[in-house]
BALOBA-1460 file (C-alpha; in Angstrom, 3 decimals):
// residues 204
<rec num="1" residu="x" x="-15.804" y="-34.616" z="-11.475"/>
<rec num="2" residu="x" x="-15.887" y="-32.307" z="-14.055"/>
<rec num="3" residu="x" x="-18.260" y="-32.643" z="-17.494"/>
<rec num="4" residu="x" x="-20.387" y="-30.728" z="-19.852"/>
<rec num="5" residu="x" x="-23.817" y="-31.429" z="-20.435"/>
<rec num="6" residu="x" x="-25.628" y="-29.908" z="-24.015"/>
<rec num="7" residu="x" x="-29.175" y="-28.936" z="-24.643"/>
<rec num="8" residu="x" x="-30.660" y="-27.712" z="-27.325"/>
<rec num="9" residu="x" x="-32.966" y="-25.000" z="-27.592"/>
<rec num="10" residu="x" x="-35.379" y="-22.961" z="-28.963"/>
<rec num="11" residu="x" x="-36.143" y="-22.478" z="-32.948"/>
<rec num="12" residu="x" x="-32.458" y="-21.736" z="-33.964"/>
<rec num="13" residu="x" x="-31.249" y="-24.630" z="-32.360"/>
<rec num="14" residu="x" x="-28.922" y="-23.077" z="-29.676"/>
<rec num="15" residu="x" x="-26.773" y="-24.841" z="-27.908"/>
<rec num="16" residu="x" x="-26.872" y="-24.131" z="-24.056"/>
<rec num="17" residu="x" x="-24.617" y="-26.143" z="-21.788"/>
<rec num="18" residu="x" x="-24.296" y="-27.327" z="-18.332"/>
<rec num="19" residu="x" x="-21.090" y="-26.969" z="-17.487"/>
<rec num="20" residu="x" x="-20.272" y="-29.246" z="-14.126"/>
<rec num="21" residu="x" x="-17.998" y="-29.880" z="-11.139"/>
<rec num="22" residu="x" x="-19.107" y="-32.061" z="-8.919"/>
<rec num="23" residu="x" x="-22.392" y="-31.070" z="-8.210"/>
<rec num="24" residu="x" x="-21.664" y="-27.459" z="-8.968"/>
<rec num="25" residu="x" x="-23.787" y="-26.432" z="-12.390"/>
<rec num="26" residu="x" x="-22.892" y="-22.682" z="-14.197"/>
<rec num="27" residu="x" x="-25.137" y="-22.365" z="-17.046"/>
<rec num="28" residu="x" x="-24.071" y="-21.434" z="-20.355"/>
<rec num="29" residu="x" x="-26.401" y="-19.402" z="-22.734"/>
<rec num="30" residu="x" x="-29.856" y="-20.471" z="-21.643"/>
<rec num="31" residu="x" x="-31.815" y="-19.998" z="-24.925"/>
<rec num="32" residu="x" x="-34.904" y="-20.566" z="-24.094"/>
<rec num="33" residu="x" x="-36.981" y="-21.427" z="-20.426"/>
<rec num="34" residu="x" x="-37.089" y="-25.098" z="-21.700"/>
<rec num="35" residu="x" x="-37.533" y="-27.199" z="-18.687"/>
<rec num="36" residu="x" x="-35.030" y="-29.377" z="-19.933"/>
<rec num="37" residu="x" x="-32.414" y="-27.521" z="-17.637"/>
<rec num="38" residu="x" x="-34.280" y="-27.694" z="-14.611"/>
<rec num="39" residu="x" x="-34.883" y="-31.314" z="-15.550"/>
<rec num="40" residu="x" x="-31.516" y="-32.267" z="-15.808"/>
<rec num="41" residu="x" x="-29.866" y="-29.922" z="-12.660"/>
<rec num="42" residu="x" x="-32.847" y="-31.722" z="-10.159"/>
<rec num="43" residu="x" x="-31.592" y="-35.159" z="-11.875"/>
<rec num="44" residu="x" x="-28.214" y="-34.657" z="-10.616"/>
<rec num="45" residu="x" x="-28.663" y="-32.656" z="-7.901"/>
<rec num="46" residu="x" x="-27.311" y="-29.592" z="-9.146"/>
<rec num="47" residu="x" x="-26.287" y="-26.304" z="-7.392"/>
<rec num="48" residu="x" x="-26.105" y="-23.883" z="-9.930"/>
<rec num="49" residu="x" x="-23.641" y="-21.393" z="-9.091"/>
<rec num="50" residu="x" x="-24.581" y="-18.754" z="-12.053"/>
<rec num="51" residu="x" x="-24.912" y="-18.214" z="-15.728"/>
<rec num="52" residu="x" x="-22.588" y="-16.957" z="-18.171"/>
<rec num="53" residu="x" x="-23.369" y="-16.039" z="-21.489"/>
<rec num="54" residu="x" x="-21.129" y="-16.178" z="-24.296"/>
<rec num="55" residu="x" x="-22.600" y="-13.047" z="-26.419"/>
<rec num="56" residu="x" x="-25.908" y="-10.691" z="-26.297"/>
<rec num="57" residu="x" x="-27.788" y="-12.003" z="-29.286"/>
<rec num="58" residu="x" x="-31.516" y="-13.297" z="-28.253"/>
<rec num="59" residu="x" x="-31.340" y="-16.982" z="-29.043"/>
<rec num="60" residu="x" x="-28.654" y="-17.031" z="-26.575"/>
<rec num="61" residu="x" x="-30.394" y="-15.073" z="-23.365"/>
<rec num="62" residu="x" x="-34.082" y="-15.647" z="-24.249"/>
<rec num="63" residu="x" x="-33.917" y="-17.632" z="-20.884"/>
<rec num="64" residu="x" x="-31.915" y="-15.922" z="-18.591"/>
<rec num="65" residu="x" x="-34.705" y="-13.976" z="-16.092"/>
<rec num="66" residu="x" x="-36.707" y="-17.620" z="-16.225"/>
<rec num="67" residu="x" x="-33.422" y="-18.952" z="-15.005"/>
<rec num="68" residu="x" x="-32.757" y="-16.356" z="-12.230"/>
<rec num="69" residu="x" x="-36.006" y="-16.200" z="-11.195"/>
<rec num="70" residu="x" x="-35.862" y="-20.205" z="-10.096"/>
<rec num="71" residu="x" x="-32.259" y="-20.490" z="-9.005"/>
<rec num="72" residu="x" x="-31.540" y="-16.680" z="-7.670"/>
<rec num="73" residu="x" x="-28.343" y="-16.781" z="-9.351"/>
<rec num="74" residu="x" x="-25.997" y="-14.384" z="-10.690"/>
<rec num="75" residu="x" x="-25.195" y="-13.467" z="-14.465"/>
<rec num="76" residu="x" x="-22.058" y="-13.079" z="-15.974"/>
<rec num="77" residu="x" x="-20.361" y="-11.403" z="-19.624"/>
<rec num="78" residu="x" x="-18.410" y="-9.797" z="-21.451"/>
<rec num="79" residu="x" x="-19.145" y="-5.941" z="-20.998"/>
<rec num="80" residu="x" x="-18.916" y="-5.477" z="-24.568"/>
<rec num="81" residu="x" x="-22.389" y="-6.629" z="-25.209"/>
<rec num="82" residu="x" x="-24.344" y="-5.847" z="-22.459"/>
<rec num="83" residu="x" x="-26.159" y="-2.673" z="-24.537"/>
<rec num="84" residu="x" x="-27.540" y="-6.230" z="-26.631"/>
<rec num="85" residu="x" x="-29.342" y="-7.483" z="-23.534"/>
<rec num="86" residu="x" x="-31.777" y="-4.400" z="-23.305"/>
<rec num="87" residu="x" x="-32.212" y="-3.708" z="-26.740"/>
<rec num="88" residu="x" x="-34.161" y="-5.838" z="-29.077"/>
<rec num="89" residu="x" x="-32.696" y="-4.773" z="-32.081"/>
<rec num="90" residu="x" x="-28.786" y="-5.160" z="-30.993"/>
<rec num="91" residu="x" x="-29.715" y="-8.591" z="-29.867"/>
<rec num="92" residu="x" x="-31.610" y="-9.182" z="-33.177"/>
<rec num="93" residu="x" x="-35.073" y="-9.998" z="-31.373"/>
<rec num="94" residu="x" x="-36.612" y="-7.256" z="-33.106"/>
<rec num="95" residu="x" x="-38.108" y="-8.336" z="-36.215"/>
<rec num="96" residu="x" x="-37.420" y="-11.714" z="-35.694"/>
<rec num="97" residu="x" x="-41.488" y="-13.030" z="-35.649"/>
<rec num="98" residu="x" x="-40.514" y="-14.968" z="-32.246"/>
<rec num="99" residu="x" x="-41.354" y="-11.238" z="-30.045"/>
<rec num="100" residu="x" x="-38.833" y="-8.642" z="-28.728"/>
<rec num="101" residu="x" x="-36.493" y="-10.183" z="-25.827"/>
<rec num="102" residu="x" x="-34.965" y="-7.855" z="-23.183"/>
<rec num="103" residu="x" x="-33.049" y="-9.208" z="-19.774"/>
<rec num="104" residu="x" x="-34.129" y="-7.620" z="-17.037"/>
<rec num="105" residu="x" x="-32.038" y="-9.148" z="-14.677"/>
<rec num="106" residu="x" x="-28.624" y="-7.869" z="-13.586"/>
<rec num="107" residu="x" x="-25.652" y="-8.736" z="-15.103"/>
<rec num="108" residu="x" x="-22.366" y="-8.648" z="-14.009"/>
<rec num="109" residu="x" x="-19.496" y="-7.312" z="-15.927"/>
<rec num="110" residu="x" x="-16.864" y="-9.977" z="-16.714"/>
<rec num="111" residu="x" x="-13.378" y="-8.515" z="-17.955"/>
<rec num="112" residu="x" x="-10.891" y="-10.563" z="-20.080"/>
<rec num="113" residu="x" x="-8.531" y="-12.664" z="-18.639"/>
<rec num="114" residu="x" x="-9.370" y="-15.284" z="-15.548"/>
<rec num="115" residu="x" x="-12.765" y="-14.948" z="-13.901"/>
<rec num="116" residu="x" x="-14.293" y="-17.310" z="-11.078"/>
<rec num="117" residu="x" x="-17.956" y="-17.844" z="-11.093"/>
<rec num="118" residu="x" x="-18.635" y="-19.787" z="-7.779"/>
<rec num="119" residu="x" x="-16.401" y="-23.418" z="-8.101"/>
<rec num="120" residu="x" x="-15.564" y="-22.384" z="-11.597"/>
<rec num="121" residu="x" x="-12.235" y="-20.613" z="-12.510"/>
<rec num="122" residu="x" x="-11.520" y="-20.161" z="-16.413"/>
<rec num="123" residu="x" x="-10.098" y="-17.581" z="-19.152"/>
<rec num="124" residu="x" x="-12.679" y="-15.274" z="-20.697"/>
<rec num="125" residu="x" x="-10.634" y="-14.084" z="-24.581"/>
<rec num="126" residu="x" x="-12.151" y="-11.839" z="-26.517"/>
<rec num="127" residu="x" x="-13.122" y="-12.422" z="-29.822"/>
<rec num="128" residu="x" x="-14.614" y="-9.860" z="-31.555"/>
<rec num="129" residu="x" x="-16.624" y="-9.961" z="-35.288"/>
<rec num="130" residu="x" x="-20.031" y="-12.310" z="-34.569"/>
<rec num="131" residu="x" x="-20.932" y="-9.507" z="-31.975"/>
<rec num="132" residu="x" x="-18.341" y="-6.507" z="-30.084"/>
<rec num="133" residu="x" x="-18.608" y="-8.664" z="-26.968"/>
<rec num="134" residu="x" x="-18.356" y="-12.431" z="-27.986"/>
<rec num="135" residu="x" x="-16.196" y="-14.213" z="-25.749"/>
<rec num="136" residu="x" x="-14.361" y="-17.576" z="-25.688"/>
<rec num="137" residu="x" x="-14.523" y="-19.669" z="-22.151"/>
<rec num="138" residu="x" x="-11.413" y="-21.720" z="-22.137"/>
<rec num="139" residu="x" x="-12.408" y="-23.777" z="-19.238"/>
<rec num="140" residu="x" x="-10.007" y="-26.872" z="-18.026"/>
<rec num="141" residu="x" x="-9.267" y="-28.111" z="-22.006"/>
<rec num="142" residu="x" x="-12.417" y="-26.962" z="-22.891"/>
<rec num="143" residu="x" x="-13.040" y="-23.962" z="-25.467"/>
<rec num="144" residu="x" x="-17.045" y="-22.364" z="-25.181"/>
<rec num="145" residu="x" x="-17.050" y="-20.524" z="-27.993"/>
<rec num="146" residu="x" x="-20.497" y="-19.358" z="-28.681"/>
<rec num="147" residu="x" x="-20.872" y="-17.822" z="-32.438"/>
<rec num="148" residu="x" x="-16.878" y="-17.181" z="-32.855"/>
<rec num="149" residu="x" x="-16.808" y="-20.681" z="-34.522"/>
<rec num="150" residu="x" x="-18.668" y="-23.771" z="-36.181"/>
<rec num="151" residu="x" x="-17.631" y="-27.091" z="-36.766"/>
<rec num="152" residu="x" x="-16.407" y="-26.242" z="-39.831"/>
<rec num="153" residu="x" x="-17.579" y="-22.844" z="-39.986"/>
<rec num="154" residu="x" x="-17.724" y="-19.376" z="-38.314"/>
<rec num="155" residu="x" x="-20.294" y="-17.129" z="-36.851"/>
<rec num="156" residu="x" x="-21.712" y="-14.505" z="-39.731"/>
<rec num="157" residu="x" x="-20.141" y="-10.966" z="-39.151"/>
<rec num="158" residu="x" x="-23.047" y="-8.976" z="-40.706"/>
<rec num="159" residu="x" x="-25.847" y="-8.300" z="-37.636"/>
<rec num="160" residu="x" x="-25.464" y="-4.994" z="-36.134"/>
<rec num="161" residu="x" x="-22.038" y="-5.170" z="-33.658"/>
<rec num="162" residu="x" x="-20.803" y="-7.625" z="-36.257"/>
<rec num="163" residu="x" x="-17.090" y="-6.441" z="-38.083"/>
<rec num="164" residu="x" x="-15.394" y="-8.587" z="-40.563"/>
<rec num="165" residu="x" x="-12.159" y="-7.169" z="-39.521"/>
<rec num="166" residu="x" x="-12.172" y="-8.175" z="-36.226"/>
<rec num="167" residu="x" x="-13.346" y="-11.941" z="-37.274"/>
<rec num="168" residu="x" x="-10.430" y="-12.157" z="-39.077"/>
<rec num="169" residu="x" x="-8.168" y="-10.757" z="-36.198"/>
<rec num="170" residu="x" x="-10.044" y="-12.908" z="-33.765"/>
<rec num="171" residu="x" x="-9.401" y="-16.480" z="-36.049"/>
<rec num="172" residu="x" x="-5.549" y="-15.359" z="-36.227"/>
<rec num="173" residu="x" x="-5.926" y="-15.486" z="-32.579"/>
<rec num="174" residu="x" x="-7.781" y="-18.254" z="-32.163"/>
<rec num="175" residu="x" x="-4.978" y="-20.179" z="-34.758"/>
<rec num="176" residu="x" x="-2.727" y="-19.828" z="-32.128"/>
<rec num="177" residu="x" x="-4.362" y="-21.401" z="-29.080"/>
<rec num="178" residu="x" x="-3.756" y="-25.117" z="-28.254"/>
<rec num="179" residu="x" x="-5.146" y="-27.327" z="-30.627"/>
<rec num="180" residu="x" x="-5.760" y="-29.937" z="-28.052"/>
<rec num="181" residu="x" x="-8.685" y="-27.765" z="-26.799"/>
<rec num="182" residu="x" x="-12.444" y="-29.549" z="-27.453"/>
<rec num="183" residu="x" x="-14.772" y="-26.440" z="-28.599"/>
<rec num="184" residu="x" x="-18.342" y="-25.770" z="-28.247"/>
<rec num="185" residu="x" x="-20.084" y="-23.630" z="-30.365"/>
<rec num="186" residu="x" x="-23.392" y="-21.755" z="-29.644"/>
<rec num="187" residu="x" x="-24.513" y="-24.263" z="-32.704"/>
<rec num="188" residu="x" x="-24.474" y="-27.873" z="-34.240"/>
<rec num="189" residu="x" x="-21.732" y="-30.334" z="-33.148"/>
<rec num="190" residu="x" x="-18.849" y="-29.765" z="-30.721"/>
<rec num="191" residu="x" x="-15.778" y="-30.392" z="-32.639"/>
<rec num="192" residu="x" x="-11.992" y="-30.037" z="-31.774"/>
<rec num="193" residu="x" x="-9.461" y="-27.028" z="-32.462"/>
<rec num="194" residu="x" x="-7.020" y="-29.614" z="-34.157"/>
<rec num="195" residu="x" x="-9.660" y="-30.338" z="-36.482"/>
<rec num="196" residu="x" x="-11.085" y="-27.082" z="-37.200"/>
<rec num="197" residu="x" x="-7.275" y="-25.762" z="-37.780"/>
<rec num="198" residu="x" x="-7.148" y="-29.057" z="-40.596"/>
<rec num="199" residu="x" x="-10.529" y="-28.708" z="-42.166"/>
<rec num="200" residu="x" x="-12.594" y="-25.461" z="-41.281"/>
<rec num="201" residu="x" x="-11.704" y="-23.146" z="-44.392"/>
<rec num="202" residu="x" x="-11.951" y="-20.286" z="-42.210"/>
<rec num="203" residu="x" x="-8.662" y="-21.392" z="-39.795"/>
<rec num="204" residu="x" x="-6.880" y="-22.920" z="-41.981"/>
C-alpha cells in the first residue's frame, strides 16, 4: 500500500508529509515538533525509515532533531543546502521573531538522480532558484516539490541562495516532466502538473 499523508505545521503553514508503504513512514520536511506526526505514525503503526527534506529553509527543518531524537532515524538532502541547516540566516530563522533554528543532527548527502531511503526508492531533480539545493522527489507518480512550485504559483527567488535565473531554468525543466504527476508543495493545496502547465502563469 502506498499513500501520502499531509500535516500542517507551524506559523507559515508548512506542509510536512508522511509519505507511506505499507507500514514503512519517511518523513518529509518536519516543520515543527507538532505531535501530530507521532500521533498519526503510532495510529498506523508506523516504522519510520528516515526523513528527507526538500530544502534548508527553517519552516521546513524546525523539527528535524525532535524527530531523530524519538525515532533514531536518518536524514536525507540535497547537498546543496546543507550550509542552510547550521546557519540561521541561510535558512532565514534569523530575524524571523520565531528564534534562530540550527539542526544538529547529521545529515546525509543525497545526490541527484535515484536514491533509496529504507523501502523507499525515488528520483531526487534538482531545481534550483527558491534555495541552491531545492529538490523535487518524484516518488511512484508523485512529485514533492517543496518551494519549487504552488498551486498556481512558485516559490519566491529573493532569500539569500535564491536566483531568478535558475527558477526560470528549473520551470523549463519542470515543463517537460509528465504531466500526469500529482505535486506537493511545501505550501497550500496539492495540485496536479497537468493543471499547473494549463493555469499556473509561471509554467505556462
Amino acid at each position: 500500500m502506498i499513500k501520502i499523508d499531509s500535516l500542517v505545521l507551524g506559523p507559515y503553514a508548512t506542509n510536512c508529509y508522511l509519505l507511506w508503504k505499507d507500514d514503512h513512514v519517511l518523513i518529509v520536511d518536519p516543520g515543527s515538533k507538532s505531535n501530530k506526526i507521532h500521533q498519526l505514525i503510532v495510529l498506523f503503526n508506523g516504522v519510520v525509515d528516515g526523513i528527507y527534506l526538500t530544502h534548508g529553509h527553517f519552516d521546513h527543518i524546525a523539527g528535524v532533531d525532535a524527530m531523530v531524537d524519538h525515532y533514531h532515524c536518518p536524514v536525507y538532502m540535497n547537498e546543496l543546502d546543507m550550509p542552510l541547516l547550521t546557519n540561521p540566516y541561510l535558512n532565514v530563522s534569523a530575524g524571523s521573531g520565531l528564534g534562530d533554528v540550527v539542526v544538529k543532527s547529521k545529515v546525509n548527502a543525497l545526490a541527484p538522480g535515484i536514491n533509496n531511503i529504507g523501502a523507499f526508492s525515488f528520483e531526487l531533480v534538482d531545481a534550483p532558484g527558491h534555495s541552491e539545493g531545492s529538490s523535487l522527489m518524484l516518488w511512484e507518480n508523485n512529485m514533492i516539490c517543496g518551494d519549487v512550485i504552488f498551486k498556481g504559483s512558485i516559490g519566491r527567488t529573493d532569500l539569500v541562495g535564491g536566483s531568478n535565473i535558475k527558477m526560470v531554468q528549473s520551470l523549463q525543466m519542470i515543463r517537460k516532466l509528465n504531466p500526469d504527476y500529482l505535486v506537493y508543495p511545501g505550501h497550500g493545496e496539492k495540485t496536479t502538473l497537468w493543471e499547473e502547465l494549463k493555469t499556473n502563469p509561471y509554467l505556462m
